[in-house]
C-alpha positions as CSV (number, residue, x, y, z in Angstrom):
1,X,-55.2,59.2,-29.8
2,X,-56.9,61.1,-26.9
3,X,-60.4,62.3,-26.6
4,X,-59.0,66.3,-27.1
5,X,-57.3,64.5,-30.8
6,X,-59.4,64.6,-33.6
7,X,-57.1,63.0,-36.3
8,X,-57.9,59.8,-37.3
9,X,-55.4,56.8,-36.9
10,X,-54.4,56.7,-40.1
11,X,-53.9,60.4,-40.2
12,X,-51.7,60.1,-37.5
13,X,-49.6,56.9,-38.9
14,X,-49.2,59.3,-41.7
15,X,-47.2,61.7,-39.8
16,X,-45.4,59.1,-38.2
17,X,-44.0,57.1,-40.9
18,X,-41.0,59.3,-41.8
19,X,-39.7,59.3,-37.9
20,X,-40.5,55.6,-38.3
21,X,-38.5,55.6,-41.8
22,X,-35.7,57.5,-39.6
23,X,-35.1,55.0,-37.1
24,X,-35.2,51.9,-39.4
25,X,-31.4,51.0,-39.4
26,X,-31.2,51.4,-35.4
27,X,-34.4,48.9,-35.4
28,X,-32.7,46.5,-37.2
29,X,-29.4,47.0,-35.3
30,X,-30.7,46.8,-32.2
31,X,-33.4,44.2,-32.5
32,X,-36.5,46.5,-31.2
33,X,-37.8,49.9,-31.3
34,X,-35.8,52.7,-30.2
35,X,-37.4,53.9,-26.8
36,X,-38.5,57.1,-28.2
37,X,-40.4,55.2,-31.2
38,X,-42.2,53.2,-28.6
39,X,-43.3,55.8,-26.4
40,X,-44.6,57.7,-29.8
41,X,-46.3,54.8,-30.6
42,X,-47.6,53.8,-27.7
43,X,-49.0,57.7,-26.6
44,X,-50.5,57.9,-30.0
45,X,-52.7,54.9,-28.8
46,X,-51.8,52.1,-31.3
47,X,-51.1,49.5,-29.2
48,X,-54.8,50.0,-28.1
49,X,-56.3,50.2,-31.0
50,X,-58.6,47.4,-30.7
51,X,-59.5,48.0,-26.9
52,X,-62.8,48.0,-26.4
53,X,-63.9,52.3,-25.9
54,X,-65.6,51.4,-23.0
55,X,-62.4,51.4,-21.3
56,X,-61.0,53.9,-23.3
57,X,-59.6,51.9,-26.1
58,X,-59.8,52.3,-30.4
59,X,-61.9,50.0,-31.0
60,X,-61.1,50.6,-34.1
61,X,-62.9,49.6,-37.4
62,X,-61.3,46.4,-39.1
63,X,-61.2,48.3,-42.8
64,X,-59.2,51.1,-41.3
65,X,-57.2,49.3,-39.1
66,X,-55.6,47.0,-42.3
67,X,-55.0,50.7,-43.8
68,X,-53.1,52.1,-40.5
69,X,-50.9,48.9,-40.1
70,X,-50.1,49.0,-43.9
71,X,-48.8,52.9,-43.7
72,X,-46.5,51.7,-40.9
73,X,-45.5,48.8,-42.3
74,X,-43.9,50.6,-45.7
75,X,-42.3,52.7,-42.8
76,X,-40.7,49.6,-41.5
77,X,-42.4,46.1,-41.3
78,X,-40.6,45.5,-37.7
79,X,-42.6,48.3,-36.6
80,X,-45.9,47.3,-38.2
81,X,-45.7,43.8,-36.6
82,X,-45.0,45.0,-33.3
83,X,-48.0,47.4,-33.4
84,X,-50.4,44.2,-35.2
85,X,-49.1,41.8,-31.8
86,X,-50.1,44.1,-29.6
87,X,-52.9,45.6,-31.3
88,X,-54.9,42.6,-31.4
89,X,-53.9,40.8,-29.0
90,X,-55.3,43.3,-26.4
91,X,-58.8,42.0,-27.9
92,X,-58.7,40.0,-24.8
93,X,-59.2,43.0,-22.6
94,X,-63.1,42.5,-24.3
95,X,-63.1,38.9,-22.8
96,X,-62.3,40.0,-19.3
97,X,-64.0,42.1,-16.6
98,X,-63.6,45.8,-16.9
99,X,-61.8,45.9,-13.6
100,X,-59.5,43.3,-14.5
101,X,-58.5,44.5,-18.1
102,X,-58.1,48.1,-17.2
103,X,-55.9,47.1,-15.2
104,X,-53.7,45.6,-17.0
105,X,-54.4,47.6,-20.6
106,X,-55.2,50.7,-19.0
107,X,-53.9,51.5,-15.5
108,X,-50.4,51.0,-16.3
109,X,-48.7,54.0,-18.5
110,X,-48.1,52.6,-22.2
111,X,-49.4,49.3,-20.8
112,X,-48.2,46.8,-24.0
113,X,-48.7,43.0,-23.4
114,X,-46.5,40.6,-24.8
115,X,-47.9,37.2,-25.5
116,X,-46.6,33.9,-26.7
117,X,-48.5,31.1,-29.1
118,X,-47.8,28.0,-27.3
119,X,-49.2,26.6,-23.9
120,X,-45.8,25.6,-22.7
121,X,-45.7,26.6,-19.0
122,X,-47.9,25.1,-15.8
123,X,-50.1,27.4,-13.8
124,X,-50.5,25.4,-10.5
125,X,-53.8,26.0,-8.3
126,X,-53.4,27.7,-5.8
127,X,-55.5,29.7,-3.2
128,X,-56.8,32.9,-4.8
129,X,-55.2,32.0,-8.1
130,X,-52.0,30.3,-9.8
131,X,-48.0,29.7,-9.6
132,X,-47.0,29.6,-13.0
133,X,-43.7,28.6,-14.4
134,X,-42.4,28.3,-17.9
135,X,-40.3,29.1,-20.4
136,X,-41.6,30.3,-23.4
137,X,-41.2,31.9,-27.1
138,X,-42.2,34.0,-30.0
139,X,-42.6,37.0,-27.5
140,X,-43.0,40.1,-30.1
141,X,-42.2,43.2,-28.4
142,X,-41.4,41.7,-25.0
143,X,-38.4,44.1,-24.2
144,X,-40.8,47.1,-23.7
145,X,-43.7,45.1,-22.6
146,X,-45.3,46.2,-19.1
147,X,-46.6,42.7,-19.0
148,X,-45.7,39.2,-20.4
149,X,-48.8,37.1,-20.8
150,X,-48.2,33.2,-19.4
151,X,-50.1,30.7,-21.7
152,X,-50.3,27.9,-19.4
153,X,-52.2,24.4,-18.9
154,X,-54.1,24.4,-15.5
155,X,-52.9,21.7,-12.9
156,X,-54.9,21.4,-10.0
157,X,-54.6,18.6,-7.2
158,X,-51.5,17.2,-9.2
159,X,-53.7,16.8,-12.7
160,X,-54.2,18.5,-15.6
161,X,-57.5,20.1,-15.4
162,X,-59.8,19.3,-18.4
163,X,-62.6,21.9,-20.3
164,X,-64.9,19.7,-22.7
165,X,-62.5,17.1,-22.4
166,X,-59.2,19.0,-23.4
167,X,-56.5,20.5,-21.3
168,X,-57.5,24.0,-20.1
169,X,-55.5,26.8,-21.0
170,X,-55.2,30.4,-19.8
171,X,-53.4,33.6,-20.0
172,X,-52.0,34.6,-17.2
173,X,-50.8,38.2,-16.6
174,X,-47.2,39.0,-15.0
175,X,-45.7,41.8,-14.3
176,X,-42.5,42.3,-16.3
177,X,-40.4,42.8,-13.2
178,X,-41.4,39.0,-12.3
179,X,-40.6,37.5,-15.7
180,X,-37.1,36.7,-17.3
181,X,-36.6,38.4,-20.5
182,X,-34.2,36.1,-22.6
183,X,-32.1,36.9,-25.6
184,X,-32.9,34.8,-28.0
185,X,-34.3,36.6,-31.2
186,X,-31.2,36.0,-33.4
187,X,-32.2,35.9,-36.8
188,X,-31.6,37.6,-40.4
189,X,-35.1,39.2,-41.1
190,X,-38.0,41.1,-39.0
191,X,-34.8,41.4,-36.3
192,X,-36.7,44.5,-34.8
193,X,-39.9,42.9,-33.3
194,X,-37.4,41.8,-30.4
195,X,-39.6,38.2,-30.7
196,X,-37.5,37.3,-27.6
197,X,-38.5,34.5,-25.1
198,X,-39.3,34.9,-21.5
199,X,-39.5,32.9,-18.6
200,X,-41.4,33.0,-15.4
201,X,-40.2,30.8,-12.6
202,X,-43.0,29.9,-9.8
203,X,-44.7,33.4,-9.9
204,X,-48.4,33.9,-8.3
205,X,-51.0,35.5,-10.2
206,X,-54.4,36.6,-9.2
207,X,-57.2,34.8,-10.4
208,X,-58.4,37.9,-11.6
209,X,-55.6,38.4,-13.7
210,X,-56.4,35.5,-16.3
211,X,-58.1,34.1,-19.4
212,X,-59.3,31.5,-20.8
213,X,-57.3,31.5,-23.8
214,X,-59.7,29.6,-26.2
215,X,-63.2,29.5,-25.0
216,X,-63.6,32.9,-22.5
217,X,-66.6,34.5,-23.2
218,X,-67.2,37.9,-24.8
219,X,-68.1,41.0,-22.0
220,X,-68.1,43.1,-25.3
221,X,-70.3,42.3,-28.3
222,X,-68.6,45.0,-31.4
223,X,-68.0,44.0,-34.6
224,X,-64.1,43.8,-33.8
225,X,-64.8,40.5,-31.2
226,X,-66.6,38.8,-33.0
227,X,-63.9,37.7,-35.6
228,X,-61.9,34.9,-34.9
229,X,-58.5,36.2,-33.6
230,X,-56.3,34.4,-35.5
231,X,-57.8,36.5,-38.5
232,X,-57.8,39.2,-36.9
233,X,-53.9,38.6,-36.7
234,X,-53.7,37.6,-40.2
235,X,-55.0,40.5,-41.2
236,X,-52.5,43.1,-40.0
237,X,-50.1,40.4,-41.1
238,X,-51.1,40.2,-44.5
239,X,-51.0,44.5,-44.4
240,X,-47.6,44.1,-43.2
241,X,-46.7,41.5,-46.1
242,X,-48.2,44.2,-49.0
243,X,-46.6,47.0,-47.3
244,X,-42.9,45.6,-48.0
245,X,-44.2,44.5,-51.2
246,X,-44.6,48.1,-51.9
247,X,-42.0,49.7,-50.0
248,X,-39.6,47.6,-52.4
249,X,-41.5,48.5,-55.7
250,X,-40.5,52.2,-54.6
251,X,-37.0,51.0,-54.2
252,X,-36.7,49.2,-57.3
253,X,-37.9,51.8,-59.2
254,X,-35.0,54.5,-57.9
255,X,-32.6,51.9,-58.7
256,X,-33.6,50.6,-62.3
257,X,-33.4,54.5,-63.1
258,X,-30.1,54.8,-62.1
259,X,-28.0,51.4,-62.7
260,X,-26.5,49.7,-65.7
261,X,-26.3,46.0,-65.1
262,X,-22.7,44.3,-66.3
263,X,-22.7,43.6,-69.7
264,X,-25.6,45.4,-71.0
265,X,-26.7,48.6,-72.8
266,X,-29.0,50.8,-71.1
267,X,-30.2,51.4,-67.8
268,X,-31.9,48.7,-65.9
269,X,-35.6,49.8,-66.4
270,X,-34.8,49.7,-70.3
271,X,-34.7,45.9,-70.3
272,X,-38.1,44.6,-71.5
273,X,-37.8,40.9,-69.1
274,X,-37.5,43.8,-66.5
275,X,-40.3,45.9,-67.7
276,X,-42.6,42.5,-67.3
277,X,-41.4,41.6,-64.1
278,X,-42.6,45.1,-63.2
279,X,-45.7,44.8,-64.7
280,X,-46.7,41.5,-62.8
281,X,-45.3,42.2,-59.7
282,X,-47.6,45.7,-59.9
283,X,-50.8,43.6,-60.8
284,X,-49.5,41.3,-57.6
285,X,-49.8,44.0,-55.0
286,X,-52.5,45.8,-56.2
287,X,-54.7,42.4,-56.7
288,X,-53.6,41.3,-53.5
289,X,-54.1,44.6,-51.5
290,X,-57.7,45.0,-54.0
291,X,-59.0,41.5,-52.4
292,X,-57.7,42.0,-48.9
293,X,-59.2,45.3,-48.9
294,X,-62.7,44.0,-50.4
295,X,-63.0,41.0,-48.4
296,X,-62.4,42.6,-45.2
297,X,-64.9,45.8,-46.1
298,X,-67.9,42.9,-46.8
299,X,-67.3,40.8,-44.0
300,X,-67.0,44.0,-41.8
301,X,-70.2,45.5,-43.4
302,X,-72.2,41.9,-43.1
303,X,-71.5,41.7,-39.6
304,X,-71.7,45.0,-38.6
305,X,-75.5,45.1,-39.5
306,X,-76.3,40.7,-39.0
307,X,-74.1,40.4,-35.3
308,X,-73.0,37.3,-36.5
309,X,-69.9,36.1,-39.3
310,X,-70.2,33.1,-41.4
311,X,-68.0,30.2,-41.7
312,X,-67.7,31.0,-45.4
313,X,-66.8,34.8,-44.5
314,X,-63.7,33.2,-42.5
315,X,-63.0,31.0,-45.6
316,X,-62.9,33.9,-47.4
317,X,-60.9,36.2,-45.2
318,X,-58.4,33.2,-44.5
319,X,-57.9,32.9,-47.9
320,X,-57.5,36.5,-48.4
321,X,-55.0,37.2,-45.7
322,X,-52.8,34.2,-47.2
323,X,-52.7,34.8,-50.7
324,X,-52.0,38.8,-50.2
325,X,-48.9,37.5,-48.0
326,X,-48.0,35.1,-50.7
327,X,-48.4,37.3,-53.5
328,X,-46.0,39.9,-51.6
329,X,-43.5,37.5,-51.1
330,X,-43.5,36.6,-55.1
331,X,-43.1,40.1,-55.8
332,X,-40.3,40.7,-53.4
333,X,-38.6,37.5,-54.8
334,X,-38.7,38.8,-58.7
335,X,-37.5,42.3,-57.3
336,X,-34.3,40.6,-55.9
337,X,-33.9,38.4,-58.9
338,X,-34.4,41.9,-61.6
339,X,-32.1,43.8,-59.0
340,X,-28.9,41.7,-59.9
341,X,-26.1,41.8,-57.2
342,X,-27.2,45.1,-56.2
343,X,-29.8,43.4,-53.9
344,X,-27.1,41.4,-51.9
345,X,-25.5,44.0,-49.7
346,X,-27.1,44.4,-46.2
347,X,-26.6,48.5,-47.5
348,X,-29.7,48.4,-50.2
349,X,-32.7,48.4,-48.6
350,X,-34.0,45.6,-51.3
351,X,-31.7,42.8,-48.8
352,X,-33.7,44.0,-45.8
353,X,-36.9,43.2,-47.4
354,X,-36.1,40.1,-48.9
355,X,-35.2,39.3,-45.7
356,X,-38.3,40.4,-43.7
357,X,-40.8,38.5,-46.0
358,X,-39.0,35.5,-45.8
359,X,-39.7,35.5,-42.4
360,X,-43.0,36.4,-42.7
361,X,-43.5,33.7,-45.1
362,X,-42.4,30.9,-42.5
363,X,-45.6,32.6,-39.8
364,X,-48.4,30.0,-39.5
365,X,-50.8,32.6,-41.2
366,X,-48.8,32.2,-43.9
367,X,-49.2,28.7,-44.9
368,X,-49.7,27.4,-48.2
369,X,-51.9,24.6,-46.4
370,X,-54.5,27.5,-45.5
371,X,-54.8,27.2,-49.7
372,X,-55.8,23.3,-49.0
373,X,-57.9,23.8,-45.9
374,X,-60.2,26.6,-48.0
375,X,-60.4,24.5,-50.4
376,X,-61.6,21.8,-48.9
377,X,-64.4,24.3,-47.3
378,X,-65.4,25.0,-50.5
379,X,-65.7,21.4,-51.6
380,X,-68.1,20.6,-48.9
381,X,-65.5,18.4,-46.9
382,X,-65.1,18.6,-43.4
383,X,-62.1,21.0,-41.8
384,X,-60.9,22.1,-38.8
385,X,-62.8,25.2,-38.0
386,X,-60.4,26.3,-35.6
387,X,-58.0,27.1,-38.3
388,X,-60.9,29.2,-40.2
């Protein structure tokens, strides 16, 4: 999205989603987005969606952004997810110097950054900055990432250096010429995020070119930074989950108008246990998708005029983002059941989606312990914030 563009992003998602639809079998063959796909995707400027616009980022709105990631996602999910990894996580490029970020987000043409959850590799002090080495997972998008972000622990003169009495952590930013990209994203759903490993073995980076990765300080103050990240992430997630919740309504629909299960009269949308499943799984999406949508237009609207966002506003959108995932993956699982054997050839796209929000299911934004942890909010009993 350039300055000479005037369509909106979810305009523009719009006119994507049937070149997205197109490519969907390759994605899943291949494990990643076609090159093509990702240089679309990338020119269009949705990997910087949530860059700040002082450096020529989105900075998009959070109601619109949910919107955008769920027309991609009934596209294809593996596409969505990709976009909602590197979407957000470029919200760092608001907790670094403008130098520094651009850099990094800007400077390098379709400049994606592809990150990883754990602090499993060692960043070494050196002079002017670190020698990091590691090995480390859950890479989404890594094979057509211009950088790989290192989350390391800090070791200086032999120790492990300590911020308010825990290990400090950072991002650190490499090149993807100095990092290994390893092949390890074998699995049966979400196969095209390419959420490969990578490894980096003794490479320096410039002080310059890291982050704190849980306490650095905001150099931009919009609405967009001041939600927790790991919400922000949940939401596109939780658009994701609702868009294959839909995508597969539409396919179950063209089927049960069209097959005669085994031993029965009349076509499959005649049977009245199939016309209730229908009827629940609708109310599913649309209640899921209807509190999603609401939760994340209030808290947007509350902080966009206070500056500030409430512990119960993260409750809230925590519980939000969780139970729209959750009610997707229901849905999905009493399309399956309804669709009979139909559903268990890798041909019908009903197997692909049954697939993909299984594995969505298993992502830590998913948890049915987020159900417990809100609830214990709620109750007045002391929680871990930092899940909130």
């Amino acid at each position: 999205m350039t300055g000479t563009d005037d369509r909106s992003p979810l305009q523009i998602a719009r006119e994507l989603a049937p070149k997205i639809r197109a490519c969907a079998d390759e994605i899943e063959a291949e494990r990643e987005l076609p090159r093509p796909l990702f240089e679309a995707l990338a020119d269009a400027g949705f990997y910087h969606l949530a860059v700040p616009r002082s450096l020529g980022g989105g900075e998009i709105d959070l109601p619109t952004y949910i919107q955008v990631i769920e027309e991609l996602g009934k596209a294809d999910a593996s596409t969505a997810w990709t976009i909602n990894q590197g979407a957000i996580y470029a919200t760092y490029s608001a907790r670094m110097p403008h130098d520094a970020a651009r850099e990094i987000w800007i400077d390098t043409p379709r400049a994606v950054v592809a990150n990883t959850p754990a602090a499993t590799a060692r960043a070494v002090v050196v002079p002017g900055g670190y020698r990091v080495t590691g090995r480390q997972g859950f890479s989404t998008g890594c094979r057509h990432a211009a950088w790989v972000a290192a989350h390391a622990q800090i070791i200086d003169n032999g120790e492990i250096r300590l911020e308010n009495g825990q290990p400090e952590t950072r991002y650190l930013y490499v090149p993807i010429a100095e990092a290994e990209r390893l092949d390890t994203w074998h699995v049966r759903g979400m196969r095209g995020t390419g959420t490969h490993h990578f490894a980096v073995h003794d490479v320096f980076v410039p002080a310059r070119r890291s982050v704190l990765s849980a306490t650095a300080p905001l150099y931009e103050t919009g609405p967009l930074y001041q939600i927790p990240r790991t919400l922000l992430f949940a939401s596109g997630d939780a658009a994701v989950a609702l868009a294959v919740a839909r995508a597969g309504l539409e396919s179950f629909f063209e089927l049960a108008g069209a097959k005669t299960p085994r031993a029965v009269q009349g076509l499959l949308r005649d049977q009245p246990l199939v016309q209730s499943d229908i009827g629940h799984a609708e109310a599913h999406v649309r209640s899921g998708r209807a509190l999603l949508t609401e939760t994340v237009r209030d808290l947007w609207a509350s902080l966009s005029s206070t500056g500030t966002i409430t512990l119960d506003q993260r409750a809230a959108l925590r519980i939000a983002t969780t139970h729209a995932i959750r009610l997707a993956v229901q849905v999905i699982d009493t399309l399956y059941n309804a669709a009979g054997a139909t559903a268990i050839y890798e041909s019908h796209l009903l197997q692909r989606y049954f697939q993909d929000i299984h594995v969505i299911s298993q992502h830590m934004q998913a948890r049915l312990s987020h159900y417990e942890l809100v609830g214990r909010h709620w109750l007045g009993l002391p929680i871990d914030e930092a899940r909130l």
